[in-house]
C-alpha positions in Angstrom: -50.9 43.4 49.4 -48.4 45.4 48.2 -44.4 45.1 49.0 -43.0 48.2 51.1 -39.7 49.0 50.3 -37.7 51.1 52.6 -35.7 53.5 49.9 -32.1 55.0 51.2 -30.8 57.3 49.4 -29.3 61.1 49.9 -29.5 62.5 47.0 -32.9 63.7 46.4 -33.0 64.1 42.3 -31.8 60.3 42.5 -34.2 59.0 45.2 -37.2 60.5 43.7 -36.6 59.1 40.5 -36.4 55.4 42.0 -39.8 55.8 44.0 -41.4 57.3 40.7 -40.3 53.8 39.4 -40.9 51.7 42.6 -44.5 53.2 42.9 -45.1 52.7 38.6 -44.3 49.2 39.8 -46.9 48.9 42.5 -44.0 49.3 45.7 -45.4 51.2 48.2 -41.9 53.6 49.2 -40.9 54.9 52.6 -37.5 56.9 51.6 -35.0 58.0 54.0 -31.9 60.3 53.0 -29.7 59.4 55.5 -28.4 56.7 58.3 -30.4 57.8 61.1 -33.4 58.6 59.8 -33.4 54.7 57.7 -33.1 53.1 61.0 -36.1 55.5 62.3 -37.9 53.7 59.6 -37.3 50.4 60.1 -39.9 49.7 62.5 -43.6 47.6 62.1 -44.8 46.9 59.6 -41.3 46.4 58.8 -40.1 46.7 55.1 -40.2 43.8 52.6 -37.2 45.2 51.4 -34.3 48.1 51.3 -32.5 49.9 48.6 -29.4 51.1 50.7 -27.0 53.4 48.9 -23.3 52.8 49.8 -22.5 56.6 50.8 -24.7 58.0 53.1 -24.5 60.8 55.6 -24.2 59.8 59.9 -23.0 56.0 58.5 -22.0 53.9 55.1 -24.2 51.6 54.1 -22.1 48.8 54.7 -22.3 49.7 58.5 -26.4 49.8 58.3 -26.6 46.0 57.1 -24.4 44.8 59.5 -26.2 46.4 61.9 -29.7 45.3 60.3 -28.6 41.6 60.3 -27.5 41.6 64.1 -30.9 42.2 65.0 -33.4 38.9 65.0 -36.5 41.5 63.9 -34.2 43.5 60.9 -31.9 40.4 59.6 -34.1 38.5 57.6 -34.7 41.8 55.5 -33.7 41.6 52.2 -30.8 44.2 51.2 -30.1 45.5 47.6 -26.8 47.6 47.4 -26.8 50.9 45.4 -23.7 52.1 44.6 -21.1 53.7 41.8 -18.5 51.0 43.1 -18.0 48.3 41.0 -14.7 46.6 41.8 -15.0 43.1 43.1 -13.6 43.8 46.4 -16.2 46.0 47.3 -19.5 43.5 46.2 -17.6 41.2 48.4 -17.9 43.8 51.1 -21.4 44.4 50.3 -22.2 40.9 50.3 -20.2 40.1 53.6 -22.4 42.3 55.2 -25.7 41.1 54.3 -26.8 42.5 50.9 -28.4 40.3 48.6 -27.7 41.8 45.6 -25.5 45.0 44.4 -26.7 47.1 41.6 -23.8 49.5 40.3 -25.1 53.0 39.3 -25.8 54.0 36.5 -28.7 51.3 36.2 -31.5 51.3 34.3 -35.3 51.6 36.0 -36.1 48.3 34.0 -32.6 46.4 35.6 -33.9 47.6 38.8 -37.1 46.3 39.2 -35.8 42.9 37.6 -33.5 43.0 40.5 -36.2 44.0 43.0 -38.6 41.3 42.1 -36.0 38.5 41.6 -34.8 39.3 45.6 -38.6 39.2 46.9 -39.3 36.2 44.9 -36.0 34.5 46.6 -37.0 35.2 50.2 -40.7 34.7 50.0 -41.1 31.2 51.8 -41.6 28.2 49.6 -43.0 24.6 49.9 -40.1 22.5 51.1 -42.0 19.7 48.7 -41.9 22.4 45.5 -39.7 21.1 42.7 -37.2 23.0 41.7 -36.2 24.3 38.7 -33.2 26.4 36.7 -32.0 26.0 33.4 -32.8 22.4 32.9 -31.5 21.4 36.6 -34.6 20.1 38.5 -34.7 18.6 41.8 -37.5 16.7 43.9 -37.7 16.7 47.5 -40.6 14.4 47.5 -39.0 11.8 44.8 -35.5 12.8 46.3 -34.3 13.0 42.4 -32.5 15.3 40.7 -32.3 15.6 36.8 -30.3 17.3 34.6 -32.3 18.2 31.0 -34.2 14.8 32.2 -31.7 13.2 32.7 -31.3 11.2 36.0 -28.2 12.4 38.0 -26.7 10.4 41.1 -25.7 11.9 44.2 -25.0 11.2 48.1 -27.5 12.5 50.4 -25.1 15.5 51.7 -25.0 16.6 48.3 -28.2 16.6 47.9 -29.0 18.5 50.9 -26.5 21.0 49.6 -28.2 21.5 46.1 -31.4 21.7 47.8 -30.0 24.3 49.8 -28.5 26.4 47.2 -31.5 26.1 45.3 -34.2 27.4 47.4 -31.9 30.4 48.6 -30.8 31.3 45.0 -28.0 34.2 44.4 -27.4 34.5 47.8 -23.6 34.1 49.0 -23.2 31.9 51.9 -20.0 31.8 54.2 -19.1 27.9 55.0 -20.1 28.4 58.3 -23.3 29.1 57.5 -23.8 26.5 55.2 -22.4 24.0 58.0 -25.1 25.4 60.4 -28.2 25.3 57.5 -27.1 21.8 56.1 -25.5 19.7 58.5 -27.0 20.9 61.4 -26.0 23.6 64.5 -25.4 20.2 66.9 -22.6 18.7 64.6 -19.0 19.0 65.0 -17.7 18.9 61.1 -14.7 21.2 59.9 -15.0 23.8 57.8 -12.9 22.3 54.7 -15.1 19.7 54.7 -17.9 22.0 52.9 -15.1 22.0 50.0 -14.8 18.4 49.5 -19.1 18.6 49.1 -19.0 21.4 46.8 -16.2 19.3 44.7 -19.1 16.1 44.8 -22.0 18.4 44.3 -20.1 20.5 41.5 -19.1 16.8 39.7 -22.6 15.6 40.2 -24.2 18.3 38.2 -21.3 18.5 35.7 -22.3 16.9 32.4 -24.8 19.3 31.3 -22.7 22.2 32.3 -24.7 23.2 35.5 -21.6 23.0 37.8 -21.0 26.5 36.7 -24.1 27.5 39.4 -22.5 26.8 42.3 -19.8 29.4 42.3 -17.2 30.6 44.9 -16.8 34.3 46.0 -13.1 34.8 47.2 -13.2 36.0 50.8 -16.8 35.5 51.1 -17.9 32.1 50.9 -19.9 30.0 47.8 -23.6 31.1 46.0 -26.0 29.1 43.3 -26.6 31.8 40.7 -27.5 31.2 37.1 -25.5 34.3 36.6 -22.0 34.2 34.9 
């Protein structure tokens, strides 16, 4: 069945353009071109996912995601950010508010889909017993190993947890809170900091090929695996 994508966007040259390319892609597109009228949309079947430009009339984008991800029906919609701002402090923003990914105008049609299809791939369930694989980093959940260009890496069972983590939720930017909650558990008491002193372990574990560069911090926000620099 084909993915719906809920398409925000107020300017109408820009938004017909990007269902002309969803739709050549095999999207089905509901567009809205303001605030109100996307959260008129978001109802069952809901979306698969939403392009949400930054600047809208009635509300900012940034104020639609956090309003999507309060919700328990909206929050586990994936978000891609549309916008002409490109400083740092404002994909932090984005991010902080939900989006999983930020695309900064002017894109290419071929960027976007990339974009599009690398998000639904990331959030579309997966065996927990898959193995896992990017750039030469592979881990097992069955075997409980982890290799490194075949190569046999040791790790603590927290670590692991962590990488497994990171792995199956790709690109995403996690807060350590939430990481505390998804990998040690909603019932147990550990501070925050000590999410550091696992990232340090994880980060040395997966070191000697160079893969340590995947788990990255975002100041302000929190830590993501991405294979992107």
């Amino acid at each position: 069945m084909a993915k719906r994508i809920l398409l925000v966007e107020d300017e109408a040259p820009i938004r017909e353009m990007l269902k002309f390319v969803l739709e050549q892609s095999g999207y089905v597109t509901i567009e809205a071109e303001d605030f109100n009228v996307a959260l008129e949309r978001i109802v069952e079947p809901y979306p698969d996912l939403i392009l949400l430009d930054w600047m809208l009339p009635g509300g900012s984008g940034v104020q639609l995601a956090k309003k999507l991800k309060q919700h328990e029906y909206t929050r586990d919609i994936p978000i891609i950010m549309l916008t002409a701002r490109g400083e740092e402090e404002d994909k932090v923003r984005g991010l902080e508010a939900g989006a999983d990914d930020y695309v900064t105008k002017p894109f290419s049609p071929k960027e976007l889909i990339a974009r599009v299809k690398a998000v639904i791939r990331r959030v579309t369930p997966t065996s927990s017993e898959d193995v896992i694989e990017y750039q030469g980093l592979k881990l097992d959940p069955v075997s409980h190993r982890v290799t490194a260009n075949e190569t046999p890496l040791d790790m603590g069972p927290t670590e692991f947890k962590l990488l497994h983590f990171f792995m199956t939720h790709a690109e995403r930017v996690y807060s350590r809170e939430q990481l505390l909650d998804n990998v040690w558990g909603t019932n147990v008491y550990v501070e925050d900091r000590t999410v550091d002193v696992h990232i340090r372990r994880l980060r040395k574990a997966i070191s000697e090929f160079g893969h340590d560069n995947m788990i990255q911090t975002v100041r302000g926000a929190g830590y993501r695996f991405s294979t992107k620099v």
